[in-house]
N, C-alpha and C positions, 0 to 999 in steps of 0.2 A: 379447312373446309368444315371439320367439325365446329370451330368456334361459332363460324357463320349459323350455321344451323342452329346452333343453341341459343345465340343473341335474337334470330328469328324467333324461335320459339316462346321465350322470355318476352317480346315487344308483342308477340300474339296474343299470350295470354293477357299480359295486363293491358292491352286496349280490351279484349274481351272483359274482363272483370271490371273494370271502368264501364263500359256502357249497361251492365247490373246491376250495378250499383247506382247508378246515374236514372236508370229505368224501372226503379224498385223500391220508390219511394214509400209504397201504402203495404208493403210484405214486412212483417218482421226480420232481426237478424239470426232468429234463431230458423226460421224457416227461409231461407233464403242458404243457410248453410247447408241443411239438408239437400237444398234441392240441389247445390252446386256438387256436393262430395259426393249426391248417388248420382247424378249424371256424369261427371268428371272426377270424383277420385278423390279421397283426404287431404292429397297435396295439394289441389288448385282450389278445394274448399278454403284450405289455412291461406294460402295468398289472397283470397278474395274477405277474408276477415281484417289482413293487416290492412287492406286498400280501403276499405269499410271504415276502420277506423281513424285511418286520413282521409279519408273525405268526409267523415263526420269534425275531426278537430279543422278542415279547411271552411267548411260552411259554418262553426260556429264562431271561429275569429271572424267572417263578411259578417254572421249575423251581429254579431255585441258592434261591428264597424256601423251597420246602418242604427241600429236601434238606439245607441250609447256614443255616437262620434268615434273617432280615429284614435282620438287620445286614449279611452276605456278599452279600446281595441288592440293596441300595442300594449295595455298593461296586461291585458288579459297572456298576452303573444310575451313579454318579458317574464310574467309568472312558471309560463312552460318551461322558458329557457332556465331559468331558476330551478326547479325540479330538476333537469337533466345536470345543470351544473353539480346540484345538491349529490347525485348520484356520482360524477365525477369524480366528488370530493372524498364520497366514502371508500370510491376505489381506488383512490390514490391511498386514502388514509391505511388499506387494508396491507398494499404493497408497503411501504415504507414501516410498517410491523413486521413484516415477513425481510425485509430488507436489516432488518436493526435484531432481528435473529440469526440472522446471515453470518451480519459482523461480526456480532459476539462471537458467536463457532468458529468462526474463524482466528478470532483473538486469544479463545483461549486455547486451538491448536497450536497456535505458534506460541505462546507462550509457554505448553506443555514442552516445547524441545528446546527452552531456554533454560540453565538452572536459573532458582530463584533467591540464591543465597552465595556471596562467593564459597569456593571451596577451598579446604583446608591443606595447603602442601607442607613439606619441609624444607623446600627450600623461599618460598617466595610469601610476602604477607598479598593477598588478592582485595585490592576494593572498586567495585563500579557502580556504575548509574547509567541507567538504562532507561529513555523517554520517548515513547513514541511521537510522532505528528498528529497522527488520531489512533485509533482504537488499535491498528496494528502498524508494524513499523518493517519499514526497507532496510533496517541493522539487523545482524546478529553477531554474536559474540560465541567462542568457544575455548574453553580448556582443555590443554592435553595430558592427562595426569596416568603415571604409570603407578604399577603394583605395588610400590614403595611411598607412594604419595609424594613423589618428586613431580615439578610439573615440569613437562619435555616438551611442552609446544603452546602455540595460541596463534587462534587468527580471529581478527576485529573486521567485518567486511560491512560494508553500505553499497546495498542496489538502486539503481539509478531511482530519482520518483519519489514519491511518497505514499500510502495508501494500501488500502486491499492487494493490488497485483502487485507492488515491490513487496508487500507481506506473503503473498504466496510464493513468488519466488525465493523468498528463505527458507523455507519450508522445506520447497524442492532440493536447494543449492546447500547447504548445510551439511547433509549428510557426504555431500560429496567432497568436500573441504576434510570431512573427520576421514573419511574412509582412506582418500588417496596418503594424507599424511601417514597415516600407519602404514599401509600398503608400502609406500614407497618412503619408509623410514630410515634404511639405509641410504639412500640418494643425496645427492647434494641436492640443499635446500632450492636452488633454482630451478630444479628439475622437475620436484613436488608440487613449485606453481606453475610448471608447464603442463605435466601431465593434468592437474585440477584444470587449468584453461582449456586443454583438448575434450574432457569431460565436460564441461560448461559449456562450451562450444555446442557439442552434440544433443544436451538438452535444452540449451534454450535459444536454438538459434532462430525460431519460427516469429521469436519475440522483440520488438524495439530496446528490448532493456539489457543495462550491462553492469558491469559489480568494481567496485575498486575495494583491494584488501589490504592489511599488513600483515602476515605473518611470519612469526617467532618461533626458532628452536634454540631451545636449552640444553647447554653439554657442559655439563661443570660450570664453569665461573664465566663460560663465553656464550655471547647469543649471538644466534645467525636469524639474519633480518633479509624479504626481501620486499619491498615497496610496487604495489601493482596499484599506480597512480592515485594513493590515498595523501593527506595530509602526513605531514614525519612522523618520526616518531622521535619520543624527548626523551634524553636521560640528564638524571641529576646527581651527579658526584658528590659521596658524602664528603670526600675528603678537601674539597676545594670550593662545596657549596654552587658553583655555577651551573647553570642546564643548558641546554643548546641539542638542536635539532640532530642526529644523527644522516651524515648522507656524505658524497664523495666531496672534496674539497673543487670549489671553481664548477657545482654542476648539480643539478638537483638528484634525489634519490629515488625518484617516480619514475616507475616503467611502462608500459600500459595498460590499459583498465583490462579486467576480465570478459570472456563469454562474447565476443566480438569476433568474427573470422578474421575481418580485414583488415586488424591491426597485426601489427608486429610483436612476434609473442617472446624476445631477449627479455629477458628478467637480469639483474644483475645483482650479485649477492655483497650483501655485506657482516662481518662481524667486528665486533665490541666487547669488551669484558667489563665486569660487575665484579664489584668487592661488596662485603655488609653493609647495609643504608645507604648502598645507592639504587636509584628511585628511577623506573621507567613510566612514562607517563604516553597514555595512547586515546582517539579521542577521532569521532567524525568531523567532516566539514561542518557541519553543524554550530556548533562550537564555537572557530574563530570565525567564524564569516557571518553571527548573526549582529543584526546593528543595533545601534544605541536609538534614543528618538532625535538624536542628531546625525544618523545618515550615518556614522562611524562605524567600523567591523572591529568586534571583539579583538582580532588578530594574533596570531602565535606568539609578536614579541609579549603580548600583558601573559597569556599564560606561562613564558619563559620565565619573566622578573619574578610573578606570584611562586611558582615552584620554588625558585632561590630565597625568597623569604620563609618560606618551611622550615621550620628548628629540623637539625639533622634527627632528633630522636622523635620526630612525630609518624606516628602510624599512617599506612596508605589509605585509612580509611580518614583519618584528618586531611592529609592532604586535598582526596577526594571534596572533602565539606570545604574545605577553603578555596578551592576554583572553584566550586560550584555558585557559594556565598558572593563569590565575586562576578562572577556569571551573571546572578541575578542581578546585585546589584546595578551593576553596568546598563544591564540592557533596558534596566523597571520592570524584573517580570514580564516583561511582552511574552504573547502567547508565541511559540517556536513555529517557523517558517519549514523546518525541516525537520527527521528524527533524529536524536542526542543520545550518544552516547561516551561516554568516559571512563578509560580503565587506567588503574593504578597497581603499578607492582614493585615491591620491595624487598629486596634481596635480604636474606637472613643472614 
């Protein structure tokens, strides 16, 4: 009932200011305002000015219509639209400044809780590469390095997407990868990404987006591995030179992705032992599944062979430059469909 009334009121008034303006041709605009705002008010003074001034731009496009044809008349009427465009353009131009400040802040948060250098352990040599899609990226990377500068953990995770919101979700989801591993340090490794998935769970379940991880614990000479539906993970045997995918025989090693309710949260663990210069090699989809300009995907077997060509005494940071070098090559430098990353680890 209220609306009614106000829509009444509103169609009152501007038939009313319509026929003063209409009937008010030989009074100025300056006294015609007065006389509206002390009879009626500041408010329906200002409405009887905007209506003033469309009916002054309506009678002056009929007038250039009759005086100057139809043609001068639409130019006149395309000129207007032109100005209102022209204003369009500046406040588009103003947002998309304020937007491209956004991002940055936003890129350089997340790049604050990235290190920017690998770090130095005793037991493992550390090389990666780290490439967003745009300014921020759905990867993160972590090391888990205790008191002694042995490294005891790592996880490589890719959130679903690309973009601002998979970059904010690292953000978020980060800290909580570091916290539960230590937390629950004694646990078996399965566990760790159970409890991280109940935690992922409860923040970000409001959101379409979900995480595939790898993470690695180091206990002496064995690592325990569990696969929460990312690409494998490679090792490369100094002593025999071959690489090959890490996973159960007859069955892939991919459990399900993180931060999802409705999947099935079985993780299944596995471990591996490592001697001196043998070489773990870990890496997003990114990687093998971008294609060549003939439709071809990178694929795990060229990164398997490229590892095996590796001199056993070449640093993880060589090896690193040698998929990469191959990388490019392959693909022509095309610009990355997805964010890229690549880690390299080398038993001492």
């Amino acid at each position: 009932m209220q609306n009614d009334k106000s829509i009444y009121r509103v169609e009152t008034e501007a038939s009313y200011l319509g026929d003063i303006v209409l009937n008010s041709r030989n009074i100025s605009l300056d006294e015609l305002y007065e006389r509206v705002e002390m009879e009626h008010g500041r408010r329906l003074a200002k409405l009887f000015y905007y209506e003033w001034e469309l009916v002054t731009l309506r009678e002056e496009v009929i007038g250039q219509e009759r005086e100057h044809g139809r043609a001068l008349a639409l130019l006149f009427e395309n000129e207007s639209q032109k100005m209102q465009l022209q204003e369009l353009n500046r406040r588009l131009s103003e947002a998309a400044v304020i937007h491209e400040k956004d991002l940055k802040m936003a890129e350089n948060v997340q790049r604050s809780l990235l290190i920017d250098s690998p770090p130095a352990t005793v037991n493992y040599e550390i090389a990666y590469h780290y490439e967003p899609y745009s300014s921020v990226s759905g990867d993160f990377y972590d090391f888990y390095i205790d008191e002694n500068k042995n490294l005891t953990g790592m996880a490589l995770v890719d959130v679903s997407g690309h973009g601002i919101a998979s970059g904010l979700l690292t953000v978020l989801t980060k800290p909580i990868f570091f916290r539960t591993f230590q937390k629950y340090s004694d646990q078996p490794i399965e566990k760790i990404v159970e409890y991280t998935n109940t935690n992922l769970i409860y923040q970000i379940r409001a959101s379409e987006y979900y995480l595939t991880a790898i993470i690695l614990r180091f206990v002496g000479d064995t690592v325990e591995y569990v696969n929460a539906a990312h690409p494998d993970v490679l090792v490369r045997k100094a002593a025999t030179g071959r690489c090959f995918p890490i996973k159960p025989e007859e069955k892939p090693a991919q459990g399900a992705v993180l931060g999802v309710e409705a999947m099935n949260y079985t993780y299944e663990p596995l471990k591996f032992t490592l001697q001196k210069d043998d070489v773990i090699l870990l890496y997003t989809d990114c990687l093998s599944e971008t294609k060549n300009l003939r439709g071809a995907e990178y694929g795990q077997e060229r990164v398997v062979e490229l590892v095996e060509r590796c001199p056993v005494n070449a640093k993880a940071s060589e090896i690193l430059e040698q998929v990469l070098s191959d990388f490019r090559l392959y693909t022509g430098n095309k610009k990355l469909m997805d964010d890229l990353s690549i880690i390299v680890l080398k038993k001492k």
